[in-house]
N, C-alpha and C positions, 0 to 999 in steps of 0.2 A: 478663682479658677474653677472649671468647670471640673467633673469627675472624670475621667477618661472610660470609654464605653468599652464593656464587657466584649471580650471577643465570643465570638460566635461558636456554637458548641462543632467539636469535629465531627462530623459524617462517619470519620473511618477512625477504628480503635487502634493503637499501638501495636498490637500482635498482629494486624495486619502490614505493618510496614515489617516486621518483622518477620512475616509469611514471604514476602517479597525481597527480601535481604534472602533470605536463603533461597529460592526456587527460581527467583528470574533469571532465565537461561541469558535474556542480554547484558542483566547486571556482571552477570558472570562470565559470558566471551569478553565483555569491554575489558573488565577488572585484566582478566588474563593478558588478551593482547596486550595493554598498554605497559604491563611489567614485563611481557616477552619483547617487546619494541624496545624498551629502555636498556636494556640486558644487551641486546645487540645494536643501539644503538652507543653505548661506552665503550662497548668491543672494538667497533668500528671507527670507533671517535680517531683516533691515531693516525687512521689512511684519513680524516676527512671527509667519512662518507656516513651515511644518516642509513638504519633502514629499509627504509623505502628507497632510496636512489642506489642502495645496493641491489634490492628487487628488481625496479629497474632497469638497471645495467644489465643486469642478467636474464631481463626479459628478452634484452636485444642481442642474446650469446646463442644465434640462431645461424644456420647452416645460410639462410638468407636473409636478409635486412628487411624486417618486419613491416609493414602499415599501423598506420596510429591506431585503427579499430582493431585488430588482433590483441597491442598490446595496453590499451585501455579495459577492451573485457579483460586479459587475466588478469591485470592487477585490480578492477571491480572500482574503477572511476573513471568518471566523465571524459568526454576529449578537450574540454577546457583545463580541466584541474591535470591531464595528462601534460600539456603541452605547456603549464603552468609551471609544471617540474620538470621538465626537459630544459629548459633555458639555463640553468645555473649548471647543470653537467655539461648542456653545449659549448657553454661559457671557458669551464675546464678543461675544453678540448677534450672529452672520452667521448662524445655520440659528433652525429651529423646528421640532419635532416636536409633529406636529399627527393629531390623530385623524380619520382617510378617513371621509367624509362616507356612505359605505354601507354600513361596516364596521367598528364601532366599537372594535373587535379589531384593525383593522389601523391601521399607523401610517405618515403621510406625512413627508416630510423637506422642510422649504421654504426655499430661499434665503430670508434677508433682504435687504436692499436697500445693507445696511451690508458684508453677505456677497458682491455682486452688485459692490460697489464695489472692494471687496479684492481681488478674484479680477479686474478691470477692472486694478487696481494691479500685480499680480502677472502680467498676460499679457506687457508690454516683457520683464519680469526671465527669464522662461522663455524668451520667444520667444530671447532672446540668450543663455542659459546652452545652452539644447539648438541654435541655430546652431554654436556652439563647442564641443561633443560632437562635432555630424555629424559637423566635420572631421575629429575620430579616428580613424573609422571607415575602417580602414586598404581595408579592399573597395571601398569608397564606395557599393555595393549595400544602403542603408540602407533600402529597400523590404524586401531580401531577408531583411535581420538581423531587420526587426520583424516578416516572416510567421514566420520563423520561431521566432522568441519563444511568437507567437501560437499556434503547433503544440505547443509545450511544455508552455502553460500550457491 
């Protein structure tokens, strides 16, 4: 049997993954969101609703039934991956995608009334999952945390 060949020396020392573990500001928004995502979404587990499709839903809690580009930019994904997630709430009867009435190229998003009801069911569950976040928030400048999210993104 041969010898098995010497790995090659590393470029980068230890304390620099470790420079990196502490100061990546991406390391550190992903870390966060993905614990803030799981927190609401077990809160939400109950109604059946994820997250994002509570996002969502309440993106479309508008005085008018929105266009898919309105609400792709604020929730900060594509119009494929938008319309990717709109089929399983369609499905559930809470939205409808409805052809704009002056543009028959363009497409509106409409709360249903069943959609309207859910997202009524799901405000206590938020309202008390993100109360019990705030307190995390070791600065307590939770103003200051979301401009600055808002800067980022």
């Amino acid at each position: 049997m041969s010898k098995p060949k010497p790995l090659p020396a590393n470029p980068l020392p230890y304390e620099t993954t470790i420079m990196v573990r502490d100061t990546c500001l991406c390391l550190h928004v992903q870390r966060a969101a993905r614990t803030v995502a799981r927190r609401f979404d077990e809160a939400l587990r109950p109604l059946e609703l994820t997250n994002g499709q509570f996002s969502l839903l309440m993106s479309l809690n508008r005085p008018e039934p929105p266009g898919m580009a309105p609400v792709a930019e604020l929730l900060a994904m594509d119009r494929t991956t938008l319309t990717a997630n709109l089929k399983p709430l369609e499905r559930r009867g809470l939205l409808r995608v409805e052809l704009a009435a002056g543009d028959r190229r363009q497409r509106r998003l409409v709360l249903t009334e069943a959609g309207r009801a859910l997202l009524a069911a799901a405000m206590p569950i938020w309202r008390s999952t993100h109360d019990e976040l705030d307190t995390l928030v070791a600065s307590g400048s939770l103003d200051a945390l979301r401009a600055d999210l808002r800067a980022l993104a």
